[in-house]
N, C-alpha and C positions, 0 to 999 in steps of 0.2 A: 244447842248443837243441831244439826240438819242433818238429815239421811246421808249425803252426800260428802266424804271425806276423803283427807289425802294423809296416806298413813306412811309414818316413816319408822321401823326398826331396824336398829344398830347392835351388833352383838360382838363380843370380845371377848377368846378363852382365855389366858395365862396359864401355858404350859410350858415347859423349857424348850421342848422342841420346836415348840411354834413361836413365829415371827412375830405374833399378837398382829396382826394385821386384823382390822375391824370388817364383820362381814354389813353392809349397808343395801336394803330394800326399801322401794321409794314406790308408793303405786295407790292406786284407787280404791273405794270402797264405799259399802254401807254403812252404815250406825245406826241404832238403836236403843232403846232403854227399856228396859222391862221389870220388872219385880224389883228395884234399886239398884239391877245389873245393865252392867253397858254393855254392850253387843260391836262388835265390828266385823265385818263380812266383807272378804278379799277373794282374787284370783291368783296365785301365785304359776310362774312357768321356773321349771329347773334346767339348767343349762346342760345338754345333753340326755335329756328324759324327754321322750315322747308324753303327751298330756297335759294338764293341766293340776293344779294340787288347791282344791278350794280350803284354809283358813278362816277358821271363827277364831275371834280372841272374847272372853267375856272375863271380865273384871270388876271388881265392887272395892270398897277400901282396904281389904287385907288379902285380897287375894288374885293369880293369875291364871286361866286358863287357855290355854292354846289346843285346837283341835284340828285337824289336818287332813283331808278326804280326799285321795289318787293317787298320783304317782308315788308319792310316800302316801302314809297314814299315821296317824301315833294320837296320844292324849294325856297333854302334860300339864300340871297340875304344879304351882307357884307356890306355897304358903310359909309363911313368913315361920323360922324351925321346929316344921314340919318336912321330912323325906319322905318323897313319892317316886313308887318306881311302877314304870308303863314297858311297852315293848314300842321302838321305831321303827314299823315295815319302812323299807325302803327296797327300790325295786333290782338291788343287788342282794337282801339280805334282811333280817332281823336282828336287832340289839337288845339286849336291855338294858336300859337305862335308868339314874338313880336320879332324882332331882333336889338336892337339900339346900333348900332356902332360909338366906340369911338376910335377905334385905325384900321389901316389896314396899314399892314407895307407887302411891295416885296421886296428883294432884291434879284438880279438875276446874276450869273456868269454862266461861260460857260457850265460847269456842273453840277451846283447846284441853286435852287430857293428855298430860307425862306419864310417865313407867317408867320406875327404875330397880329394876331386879338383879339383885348380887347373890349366885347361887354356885355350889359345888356339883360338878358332874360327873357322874360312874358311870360307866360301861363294864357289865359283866358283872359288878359288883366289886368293879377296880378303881379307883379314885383318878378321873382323866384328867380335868381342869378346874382351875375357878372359872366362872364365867360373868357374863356381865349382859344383862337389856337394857337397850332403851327403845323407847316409843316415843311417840309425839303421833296424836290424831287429830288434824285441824280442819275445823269445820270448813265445807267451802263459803259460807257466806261473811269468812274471816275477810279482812281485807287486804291479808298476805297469801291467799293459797294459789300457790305457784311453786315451780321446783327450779331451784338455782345452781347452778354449775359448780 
């Protein structure tokens, strides 16, 4: 894998109220490896937030981290049923939120690393949704790294 990646996460609640329409982020990044952890290093922009919100993900085989520094902040924590509960600064407000993990799937080749995480979300310590991740990190010296309509 190269420094140089193009990271794609896809995310889906299942609540009654919501339409399940899938939220989709498509952008560039770093990679890394350190201690048998993967690292990814992103810039994220929020639509109607002033700033920018810098993303680390680190991940190893059983487990998911997401860390998030600006316009929001949070630090949420994947692991397979294990419930972890963080605070979501975001720049209307603070949540707390529950994150109980029932799936955390890696699979990793030379060029590319999946994620697929099936977890339950609380707010408040109220049951909001199932939810659902996915990822795909693909190296750029892949001979697909492109982004298709």
């Amino acid at each position: 894998m190269t420094k140089e990646v193009l990271v794609k996460i896809s995310g889906l609640q299942f609540a009654p109220e919501n339409d399940n329409e899938p939220i989709e982020l498509i952008t560039s990044g770093d990679y890394y490896k350190r201690n048998g952890k993967h690292y990814i290093v992103y810039e994220e922009v929020m639509e109607g937030v002033p700033g920018t919100t810098k993303s680390i993900i680190k991940l190893n085989d059983d487990f998911l981290d997401i860390t998030k520094k600006g316009a929001t902040n949070v630090h949420m924590m994947f692991e397979k049923n294990r419930k972890n509960v963080t605070y979501y600064y975001t720049p209307y407000g603070s949540l707390l939120i529950g994150i109980d993990a029932k799936r955390v799937e890696i699979q990793e080749s030379e060029h590319n690393i999946d994620v697929k995480v099936d977890y339950e979300l609380e707010v408040n310590y109220e049951h909001m949704a199932d939810c659902s991740i996915t990822m795909n990190i693909k190296s750029k010296d892949a001979g697909d790294f492109r982004i298709q309509a």
